[in-house]
TITOR-812372 format. One record per residue (C-alpha): residue in one letter; x, y, z. Coordinates in pm, whole numbers, plus 50000, padded with zeros to 5 digits. Layout:
+----+-------+-------+-------+
: aa :     x :     y :     z :
+----+-------+-------+-------+
:  A :     X :     Y :     Z :
...
+----+-------+-------+-------+
end
This chain:
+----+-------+-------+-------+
: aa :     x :     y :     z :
+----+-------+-------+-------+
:  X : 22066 : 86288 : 34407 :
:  X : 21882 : 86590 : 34513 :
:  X : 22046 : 86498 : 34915 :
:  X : 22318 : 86320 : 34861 :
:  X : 22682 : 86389 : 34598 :
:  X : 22718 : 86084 : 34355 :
:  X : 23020 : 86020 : 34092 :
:  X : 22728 : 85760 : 33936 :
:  X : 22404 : 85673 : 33934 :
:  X : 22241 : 85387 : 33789 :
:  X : 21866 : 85404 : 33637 :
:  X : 21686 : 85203 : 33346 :
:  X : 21683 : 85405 : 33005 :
:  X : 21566 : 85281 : 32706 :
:  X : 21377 : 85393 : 32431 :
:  X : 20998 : 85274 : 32566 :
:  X : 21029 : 85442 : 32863 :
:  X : 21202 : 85735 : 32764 :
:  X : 20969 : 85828 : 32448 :
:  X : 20670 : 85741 : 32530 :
:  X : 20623 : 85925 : 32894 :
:  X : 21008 : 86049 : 32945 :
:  X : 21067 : 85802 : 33186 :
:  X : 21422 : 85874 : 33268 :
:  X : 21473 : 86268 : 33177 :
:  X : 21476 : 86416 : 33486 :
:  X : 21719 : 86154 : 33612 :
:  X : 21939 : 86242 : 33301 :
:  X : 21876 : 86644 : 33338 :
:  X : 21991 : 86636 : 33695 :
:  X : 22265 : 86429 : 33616 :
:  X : 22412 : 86658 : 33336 :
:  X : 22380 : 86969 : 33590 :
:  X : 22567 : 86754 : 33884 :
:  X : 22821 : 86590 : 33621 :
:  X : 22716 : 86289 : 33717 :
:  X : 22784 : 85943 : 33519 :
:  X : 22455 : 85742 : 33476 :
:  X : 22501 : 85353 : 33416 :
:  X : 22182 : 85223 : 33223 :
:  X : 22015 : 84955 : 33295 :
:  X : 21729 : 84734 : 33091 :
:  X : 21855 : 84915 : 32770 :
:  X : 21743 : 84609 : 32607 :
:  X : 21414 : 84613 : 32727 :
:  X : 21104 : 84551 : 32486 :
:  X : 20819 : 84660 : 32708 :
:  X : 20605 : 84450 : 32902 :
:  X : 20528 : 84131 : 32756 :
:  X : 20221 : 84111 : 32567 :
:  X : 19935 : 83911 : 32656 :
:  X : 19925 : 83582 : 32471 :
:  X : 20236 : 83606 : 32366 :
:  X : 20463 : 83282 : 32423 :
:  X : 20751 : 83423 : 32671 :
:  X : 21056 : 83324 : 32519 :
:  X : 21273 : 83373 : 32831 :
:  X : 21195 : 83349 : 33191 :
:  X : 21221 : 83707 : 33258 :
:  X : 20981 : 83983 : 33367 :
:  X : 21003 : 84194 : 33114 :
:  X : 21052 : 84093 : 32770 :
:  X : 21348 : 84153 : 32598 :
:  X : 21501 : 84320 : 32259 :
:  X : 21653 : 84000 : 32093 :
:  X : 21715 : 84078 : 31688 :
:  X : 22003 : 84243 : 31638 :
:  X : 21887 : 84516 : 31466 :
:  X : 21650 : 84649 : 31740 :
:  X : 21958 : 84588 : 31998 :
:  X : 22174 : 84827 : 31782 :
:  X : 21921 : 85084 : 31814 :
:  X : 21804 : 84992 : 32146 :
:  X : 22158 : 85010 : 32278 :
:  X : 22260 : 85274 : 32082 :
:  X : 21974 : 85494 : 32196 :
:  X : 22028 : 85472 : 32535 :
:  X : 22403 : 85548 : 32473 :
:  X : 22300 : 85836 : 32301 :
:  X : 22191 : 86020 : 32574 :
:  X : 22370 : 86306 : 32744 :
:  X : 22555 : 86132 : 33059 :
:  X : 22488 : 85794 : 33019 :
:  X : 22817 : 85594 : 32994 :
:  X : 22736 : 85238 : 32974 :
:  X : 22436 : 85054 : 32908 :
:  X : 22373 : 84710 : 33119 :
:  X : 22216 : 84411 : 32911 :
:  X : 22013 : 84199 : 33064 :
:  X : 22156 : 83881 : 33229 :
:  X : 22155 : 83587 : 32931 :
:  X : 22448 : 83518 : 32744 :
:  X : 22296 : 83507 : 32443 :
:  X : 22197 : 83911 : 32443 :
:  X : 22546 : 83963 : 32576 :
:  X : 22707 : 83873 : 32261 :
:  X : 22431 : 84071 : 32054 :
:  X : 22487 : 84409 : 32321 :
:  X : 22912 : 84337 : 32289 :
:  X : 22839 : 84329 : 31893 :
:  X : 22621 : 84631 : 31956 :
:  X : 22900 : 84812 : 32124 :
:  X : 23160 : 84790 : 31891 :
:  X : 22999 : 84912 : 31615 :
:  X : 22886 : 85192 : 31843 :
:  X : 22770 : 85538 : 31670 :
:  X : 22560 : 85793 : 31764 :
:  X : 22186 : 85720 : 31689 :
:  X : 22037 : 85953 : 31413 :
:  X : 21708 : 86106 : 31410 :
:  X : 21523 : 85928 : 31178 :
:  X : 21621 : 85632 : 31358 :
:  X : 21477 : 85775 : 31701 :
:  X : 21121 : 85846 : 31482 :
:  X : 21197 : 85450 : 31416 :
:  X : 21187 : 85384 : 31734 :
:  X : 20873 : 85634 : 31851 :
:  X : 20692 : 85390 : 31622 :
:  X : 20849 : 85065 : 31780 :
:  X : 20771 : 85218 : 32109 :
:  X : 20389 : 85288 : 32002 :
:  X : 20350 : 84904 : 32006 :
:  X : 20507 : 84831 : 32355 :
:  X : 20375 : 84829 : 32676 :
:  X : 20596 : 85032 : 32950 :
:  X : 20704 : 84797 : 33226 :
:  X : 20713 : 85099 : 33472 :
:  X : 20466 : 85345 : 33422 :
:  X : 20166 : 85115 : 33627 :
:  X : 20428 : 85130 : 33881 :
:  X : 20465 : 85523 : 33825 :
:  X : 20077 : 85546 : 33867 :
:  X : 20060 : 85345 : 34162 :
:  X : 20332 : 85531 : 34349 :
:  X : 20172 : 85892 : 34226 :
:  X : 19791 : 85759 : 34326 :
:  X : 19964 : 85630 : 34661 :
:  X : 19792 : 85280 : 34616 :
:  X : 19899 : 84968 : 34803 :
:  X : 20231 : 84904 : 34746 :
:  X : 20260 : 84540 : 34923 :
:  X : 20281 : 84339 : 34645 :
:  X : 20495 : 84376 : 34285 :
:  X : 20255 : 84552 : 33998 :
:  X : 20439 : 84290 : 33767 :
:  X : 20412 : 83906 : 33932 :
:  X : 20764 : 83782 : 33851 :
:  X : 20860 : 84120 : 33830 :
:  X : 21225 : 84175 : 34104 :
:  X : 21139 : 84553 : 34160 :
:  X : 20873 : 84510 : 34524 :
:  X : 20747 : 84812 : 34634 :
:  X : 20655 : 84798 : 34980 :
:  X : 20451 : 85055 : 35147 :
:  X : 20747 : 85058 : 35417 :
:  X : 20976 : 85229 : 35173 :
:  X : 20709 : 85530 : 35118 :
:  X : 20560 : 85543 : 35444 :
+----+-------+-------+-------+
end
């Protein structure tokens, strides 16, 4: 963004990320000052999946799936300045629950943010050990999550 003009961008926001190490902001800051559009994606997402916990889904991260926590969730990520749609992850099932989401779409309230500071307390970030690797410079060859789509490569950082 910093070399190039963009009507959109797309970046993952969600609540994890964003409140536990801001994940996200300076994407969103630099959007707002370019009036840029960002397009979410993994608003849904629950963190990293737990160990020994049974993985409901065959997916690298593990996602939001009550209802209630997609409202929030969703409604979170819409929340914030510039965002204008949030993507759901890819099974039908949480399509329904983000398209219920959606329509009953308000703006998410402060105590429900401090709700979610405590969800997020409990969650494991799916990106920051890829933040830390990237910041240490450490071998990037191989994914920091196994099934995880997002391979780093040292190619792309020289």
């Amino acid at each position: 963004m910093n070399g190039f003009r963009f009507d959109t961008v797309m970046f993952p926001i969600n609540f994890i990320e964003f409140l536990t190490f801001e994940f996200g902001k300076p994407i969103l800051e630099l959007a707002d000052k370019q009036g840029v559009a960002v397009l979410a994606i993994k608003p849904m997402c629950g963190g990293a999946w737990p160990k020994g916990v049974e993985r409901t889904r065959k997916w690298w991260y593990r996602p939001l799936e009550k209802q209630d926590e997609i409202d929030l969730g969703l409604r979170f990520t819409r929340s914030q300045k510039c965002v204008s749609a949030g993507i759901p992850p890819a099974f039908l099932d949480l399509l329904d629950k983000a398209i219920k989401a959606g329509r009953s779409y308000r703006k998410i309230t402060e105590p429900e943010v401090v709700k979610l500071q405590e969800m997020a307390k409990t969650r494991e970030s799916v990106f920051r050990r890829e933040e830390q690797q990237v910041a240490n410079h450490a071998a990037l060859g191989q994914p920091v999550y196994a099934d995880s789509p997002h391979e780093f490569c040292s190619v792309m950082y020289g």
